[in-house]
C-alpha positions in Angstrom: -12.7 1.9 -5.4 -10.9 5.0 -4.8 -7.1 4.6 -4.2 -5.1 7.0 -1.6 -3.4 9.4 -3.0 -1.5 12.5 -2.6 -4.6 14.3 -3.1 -6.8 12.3 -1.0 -4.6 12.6 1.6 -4.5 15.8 2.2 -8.0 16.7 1.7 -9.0 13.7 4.3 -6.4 14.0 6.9 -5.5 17.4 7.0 -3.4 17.5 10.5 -1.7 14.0 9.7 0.4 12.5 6.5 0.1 9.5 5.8 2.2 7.1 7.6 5.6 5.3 5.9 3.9 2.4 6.0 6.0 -1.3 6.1 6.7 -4.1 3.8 3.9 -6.5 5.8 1.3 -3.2 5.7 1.5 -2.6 1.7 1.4 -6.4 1.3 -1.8 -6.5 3.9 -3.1 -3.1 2.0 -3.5 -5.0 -1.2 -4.6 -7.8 -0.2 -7.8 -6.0 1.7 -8.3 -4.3 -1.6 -8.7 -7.2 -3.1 -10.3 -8.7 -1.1 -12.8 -5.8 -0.8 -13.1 -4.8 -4.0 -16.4 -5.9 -5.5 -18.2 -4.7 -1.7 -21.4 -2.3 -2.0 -20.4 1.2 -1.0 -16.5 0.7 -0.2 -14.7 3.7 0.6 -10.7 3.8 1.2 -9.2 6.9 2.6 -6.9 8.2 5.4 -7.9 8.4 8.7 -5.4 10.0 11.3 -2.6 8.8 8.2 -3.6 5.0 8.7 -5.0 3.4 5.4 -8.9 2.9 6.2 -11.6 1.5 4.7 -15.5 2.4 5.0 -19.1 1.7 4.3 -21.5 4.9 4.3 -18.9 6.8 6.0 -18.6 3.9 8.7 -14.5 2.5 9.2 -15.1 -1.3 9.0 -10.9 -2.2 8.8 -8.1 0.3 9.3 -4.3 -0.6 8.8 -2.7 0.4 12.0 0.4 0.6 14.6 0.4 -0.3 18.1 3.3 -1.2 20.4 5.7 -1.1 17.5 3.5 -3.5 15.5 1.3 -3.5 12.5 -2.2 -4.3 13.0 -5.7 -4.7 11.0 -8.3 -3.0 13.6 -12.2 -4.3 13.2 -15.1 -4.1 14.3 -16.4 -7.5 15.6 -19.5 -8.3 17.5 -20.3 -8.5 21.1 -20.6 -12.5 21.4 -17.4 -12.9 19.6 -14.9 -10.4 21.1 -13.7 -12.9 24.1 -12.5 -15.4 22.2 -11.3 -13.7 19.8 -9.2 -12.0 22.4 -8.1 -15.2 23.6 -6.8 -16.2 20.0 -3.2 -15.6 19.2 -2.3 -12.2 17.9 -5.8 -10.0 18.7 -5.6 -7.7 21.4 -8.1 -4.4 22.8 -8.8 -2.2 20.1 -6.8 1.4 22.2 -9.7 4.3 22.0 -12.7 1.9 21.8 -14.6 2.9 24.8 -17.4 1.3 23.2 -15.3 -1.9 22.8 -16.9 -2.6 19.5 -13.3 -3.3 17.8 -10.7 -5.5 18.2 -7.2 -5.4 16.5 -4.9 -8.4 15.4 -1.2 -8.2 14.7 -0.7 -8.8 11.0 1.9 -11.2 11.4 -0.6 -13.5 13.6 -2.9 -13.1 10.7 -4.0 -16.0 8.4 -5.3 -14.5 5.3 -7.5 -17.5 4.3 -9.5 -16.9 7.4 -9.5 -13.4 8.2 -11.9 -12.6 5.2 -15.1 -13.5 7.6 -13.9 -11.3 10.2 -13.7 -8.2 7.6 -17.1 -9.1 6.2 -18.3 -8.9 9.5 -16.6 -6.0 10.1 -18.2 -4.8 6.6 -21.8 -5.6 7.8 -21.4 -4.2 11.3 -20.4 -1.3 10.4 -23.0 -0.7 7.2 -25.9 1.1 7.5 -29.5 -0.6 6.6 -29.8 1.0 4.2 -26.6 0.3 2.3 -26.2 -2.7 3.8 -27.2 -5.3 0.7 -23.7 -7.8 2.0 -20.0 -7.5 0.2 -19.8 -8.5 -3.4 -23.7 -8.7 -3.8 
């Protein structure tokens, strides 16, 4: 999987560096790479300077900051976004007018369980094409 770089910055984000990121972030960053690694068509680049990670050009989990706290945005399905926003620590995905994402605070995450909601993330954002499931 390609790794952000000083060169990858730059050529993917040309208006933003990327952004200092925290203790919790490079902790949460490595454990998504792991975590994604083996996945069909991963991708991991910049987007606006937030760590992001892609199928077929798709974002499926970005590393993120809002209201002074570090968040993992996904995408998450239609059925599931109410309660998930009634769970602690997942809030409104800011700029989703399509409300297909949600966000959770990575301090409210538990990392045993937030695999499924990346691999549905993964999925949802996958075109059919590509789309043969992670680590297939």
């Amino acid at each position: 999987m390609p790794r952000i770089g000083p060169k990858a910055a730059s050529s993917t984000s040309p208006h933003r560096a990327p952004r200092a990121l925290s203790r919790e972030a490079r902790r949460a960053l490595e454990r998504l790479r792991r975590l994604c690694a083996a996945w069909n068509g991963l991708e991991e680049s910049l987007s606006f300077g937030h760590p992001t990670f892609r199928v077929g050009g798709a974002p499926f989990a970005v590393l993120d900051r809002y209201d002074d706290s570090d968040c993992l945005w996904l995408k998450v399905p239609p059925d599931a976004r109410a309660a998930l926003l009634a769970a602690p620590g997942w809030f409104a995905a800011p700029y989703d007018p399509r409300r297909t994402a949600l966000c959770v605070r990575l301090d409210a995450i538990d990392w045993r369980r937030i695999r499924a909601h990346v691999r549905v993330s993964y999925a949802l954002a996958a075109t059919p094409r590509r789309r043969r499931g992670p680590g297939r």
